[in-house]
C-alpha positions in Angstrom: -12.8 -10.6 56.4 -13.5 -11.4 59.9 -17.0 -12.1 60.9 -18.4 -9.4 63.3 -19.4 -11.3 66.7 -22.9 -10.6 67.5 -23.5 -8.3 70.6 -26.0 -6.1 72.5 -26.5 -2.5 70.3 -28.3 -0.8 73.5 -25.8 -1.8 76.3 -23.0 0.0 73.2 -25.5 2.8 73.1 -25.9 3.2 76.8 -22.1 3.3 77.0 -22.2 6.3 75.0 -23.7 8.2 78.2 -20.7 6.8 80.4 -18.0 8.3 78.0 -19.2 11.3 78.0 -19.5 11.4 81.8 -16.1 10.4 82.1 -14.6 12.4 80.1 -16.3 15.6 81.2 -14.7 17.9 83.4 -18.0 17.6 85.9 -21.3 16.5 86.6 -23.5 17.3 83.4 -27.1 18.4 83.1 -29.4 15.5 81.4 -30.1 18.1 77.9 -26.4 18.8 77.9 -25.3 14.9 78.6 -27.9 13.5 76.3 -26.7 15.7 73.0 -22.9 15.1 73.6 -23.7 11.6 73.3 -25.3 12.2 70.1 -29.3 10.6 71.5 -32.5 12.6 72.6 -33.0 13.8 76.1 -36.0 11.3 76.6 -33.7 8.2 75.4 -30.5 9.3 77.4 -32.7 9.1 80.6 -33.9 6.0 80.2 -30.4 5.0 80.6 -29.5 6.8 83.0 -32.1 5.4 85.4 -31.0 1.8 84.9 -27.3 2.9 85.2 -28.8 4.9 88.9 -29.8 1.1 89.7 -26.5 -0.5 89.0 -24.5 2.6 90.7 -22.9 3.5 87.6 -24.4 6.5 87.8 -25.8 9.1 90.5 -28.0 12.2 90.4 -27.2 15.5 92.2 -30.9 16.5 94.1 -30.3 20.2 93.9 -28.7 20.7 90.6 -30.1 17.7 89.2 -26.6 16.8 87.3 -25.5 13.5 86.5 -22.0 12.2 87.4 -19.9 8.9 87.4 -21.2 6.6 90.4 -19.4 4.2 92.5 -19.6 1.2 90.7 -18.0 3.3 87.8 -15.2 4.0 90.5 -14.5 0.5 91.6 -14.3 -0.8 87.9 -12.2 1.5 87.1 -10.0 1.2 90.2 -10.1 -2.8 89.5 -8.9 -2.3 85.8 -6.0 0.1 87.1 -5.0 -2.4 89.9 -4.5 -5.1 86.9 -2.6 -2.9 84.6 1.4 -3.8 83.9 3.1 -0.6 82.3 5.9 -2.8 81.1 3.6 -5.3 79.8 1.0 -3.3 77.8 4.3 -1.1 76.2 6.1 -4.4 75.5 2.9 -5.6 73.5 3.3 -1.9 70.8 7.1 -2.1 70.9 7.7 -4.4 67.8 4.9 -2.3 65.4 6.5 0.9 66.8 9.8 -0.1 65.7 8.7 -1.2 62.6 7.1 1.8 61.9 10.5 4.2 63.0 12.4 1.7 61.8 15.2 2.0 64.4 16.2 0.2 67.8 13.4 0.5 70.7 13.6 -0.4 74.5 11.6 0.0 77.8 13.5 1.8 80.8 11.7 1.8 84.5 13.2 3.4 87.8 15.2 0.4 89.2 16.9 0.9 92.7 19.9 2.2 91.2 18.9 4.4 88.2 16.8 4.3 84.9 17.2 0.3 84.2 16.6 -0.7 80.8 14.1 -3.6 80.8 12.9 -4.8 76.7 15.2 -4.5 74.0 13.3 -4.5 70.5 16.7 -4.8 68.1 15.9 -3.1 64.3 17.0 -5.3 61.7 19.3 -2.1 60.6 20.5 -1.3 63.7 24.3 -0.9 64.4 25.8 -2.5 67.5 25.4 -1.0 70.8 27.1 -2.0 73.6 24.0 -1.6 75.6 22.1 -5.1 77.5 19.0 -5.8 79.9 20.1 -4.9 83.4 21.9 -1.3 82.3 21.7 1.6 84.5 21.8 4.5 82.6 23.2 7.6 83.5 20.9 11.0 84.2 23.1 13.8 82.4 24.3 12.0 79.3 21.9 9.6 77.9 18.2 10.6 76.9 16.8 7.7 79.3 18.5 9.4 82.5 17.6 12.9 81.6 13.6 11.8 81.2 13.3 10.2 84.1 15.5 12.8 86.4 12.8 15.4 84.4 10.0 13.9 85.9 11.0 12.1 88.9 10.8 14.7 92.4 13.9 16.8 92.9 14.4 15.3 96.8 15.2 11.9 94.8 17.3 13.1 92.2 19.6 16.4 93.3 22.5 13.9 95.0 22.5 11.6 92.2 22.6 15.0 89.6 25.2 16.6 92.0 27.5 13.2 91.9 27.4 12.5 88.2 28.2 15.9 87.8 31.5 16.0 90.0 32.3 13.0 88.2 32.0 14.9 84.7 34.1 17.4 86.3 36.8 14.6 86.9 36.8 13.4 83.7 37.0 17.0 82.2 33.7 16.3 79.8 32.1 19.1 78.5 28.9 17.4 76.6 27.1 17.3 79.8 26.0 20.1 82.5 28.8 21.8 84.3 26.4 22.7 87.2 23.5 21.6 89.2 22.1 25.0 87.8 22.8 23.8 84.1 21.5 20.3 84.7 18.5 21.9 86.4 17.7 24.4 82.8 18.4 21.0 80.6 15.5 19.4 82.7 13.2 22.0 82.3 13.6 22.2 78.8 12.8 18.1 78.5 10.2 19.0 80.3 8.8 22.1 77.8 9.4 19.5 75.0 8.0 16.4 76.6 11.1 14.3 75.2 14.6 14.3 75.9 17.6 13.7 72.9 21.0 13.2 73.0 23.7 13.4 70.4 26.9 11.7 70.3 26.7 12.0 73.8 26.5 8.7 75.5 27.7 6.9 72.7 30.0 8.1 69.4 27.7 8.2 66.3 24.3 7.6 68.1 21.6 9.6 68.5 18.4 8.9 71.2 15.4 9.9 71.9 13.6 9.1 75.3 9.6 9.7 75.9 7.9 9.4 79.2 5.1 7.4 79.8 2.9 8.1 82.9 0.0 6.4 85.1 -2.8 7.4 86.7 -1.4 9.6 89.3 1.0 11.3 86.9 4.1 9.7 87.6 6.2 8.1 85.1 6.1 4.9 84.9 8.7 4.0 82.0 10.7 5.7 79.2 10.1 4.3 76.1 13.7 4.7 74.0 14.7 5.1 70.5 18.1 4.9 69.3 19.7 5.2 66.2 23.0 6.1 64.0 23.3 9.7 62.8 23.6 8.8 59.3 20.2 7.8 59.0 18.3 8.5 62.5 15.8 12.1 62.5 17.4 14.1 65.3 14.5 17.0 64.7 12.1 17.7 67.4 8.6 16.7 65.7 10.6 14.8 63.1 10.1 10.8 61.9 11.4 9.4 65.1 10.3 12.1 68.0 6.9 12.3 66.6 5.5 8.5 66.3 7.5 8.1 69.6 5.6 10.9 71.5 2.3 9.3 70.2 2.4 6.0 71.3 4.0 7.2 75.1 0.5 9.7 74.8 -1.7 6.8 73.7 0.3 4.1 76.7 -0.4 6.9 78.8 -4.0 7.3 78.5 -4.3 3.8 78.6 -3.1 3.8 81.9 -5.5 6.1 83.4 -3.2 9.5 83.0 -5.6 12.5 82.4 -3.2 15.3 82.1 
């Protein structure tokens, strides 16, 4: 086993208080702050006057609440400036895939579409004539319906309105016949927090895409699971949709998303 590295029990304790504080939905009285963190009233405000000292705390004069202070804000502002979506997700790829046991890749909003960006190849996996660079499409693969779920209607109505004419054109019917139909598909991605296709983009696969968002709610990638339908779970909540939606919810938190 790993030797534990000695540290500093009372700054851990202390940090206690800030947790609570920033996880609360407001300021907190000192009786109500002080048992959340799990420590007597007296103890908590001993803390709480050196963290009014360093700014990581204030105190309301009239209510006499307690609430995050600016130096809390600019730390926390200065750890979501260094953040890299692409580069914390491409770090839990590999375990994820391991764990699902099926092909994984990151997908971001490029300047022409949903642009798959990390490929994480299972050892299973059948061949997919899919590379780094790809566009995907909005209405037929799970990538394109996530993002055009959760990106602003203004910025994706044209691009739903062409690839639909072009379905139209080609006479498919396993994507929306309508902007109305596209619009009810979105909606429901939305309900379910995932999108999933089925022999849809490509014979024999099935895919699931999850969004991942940052601190001002916006999605910032789509992390992607494909697989054949012999052996891929296609169920909502099933193998695959489940561990995926946990690690997009944990990726999300991570980057500062409080919804």
């Amino acid at each position: 086993m790993t030797k534990e590295r000695a540290g500093i029990q009372s700054v851990e304790v202390g940090f206690g208080l800030l947790d609570v504080l920033s996880k609360a939905a407001g300021p907190l009285m000192l009786r109500d702050l002080a048992a959340a963190a799990g420590m007597s009233a007296a103890k908590a405000h001993r803390y709480l006057v050196s963290f009014q000292r360093l700014q990581l705390v204030v105190q309301d004069a009239s209510s006499t609440r307690y609430d995050l202070g600016p130096a809390s804000l600019k730390l926390g502002l200065a750890s979501l400036s260094r953040l890299d979506a692409v580069k914390l997700a491409r770090e839990r790829i590999a375990p994820l895939m391991e764990q699902i046991g099926h092909t994984l890749a990151l997908a971001v909003w490029g300047n022409h579409g949903p642009t798959i960006v990390h490929w994480e190849e299972s050892p299973q996996a059948v061949t997919v004539n899919l590379r780094l660079g790809d566009v995907m499409p909005l209405l037929s693969s799970a990538t394109g319906r996530c993002f055009a779920a959760y990106l602003s209607k203004e910025a994706i109505t044209p691009m739903l309105k062409d690839e639909i004419a072009r379905a139209q054109r080609q006479g498919r019917e396993d994507v929306p016949g309508s902007l109305a139909q596209a619009r009810a598909m979105l909606d429901e991605v939305r309900r379910r927090g995932s999108a999933r296709v089925v022999d849809t983009l490509l014979p024999g696969i099935i895919g699931f895409c999850v969004p991942v968002f940052d601190s001002d709610g916006h999605i910032a990638l789509g992390i992607v699971a494909l697989g054949p339908t012999g052996t891929f779970d296609p169920e909502w909540g099933g193998a695959v949709d489940r561990p995926l939606r946990a690690a997009a919810h944990q990726l999300s938190s991570d980057l500062g998303y409080a919804g």
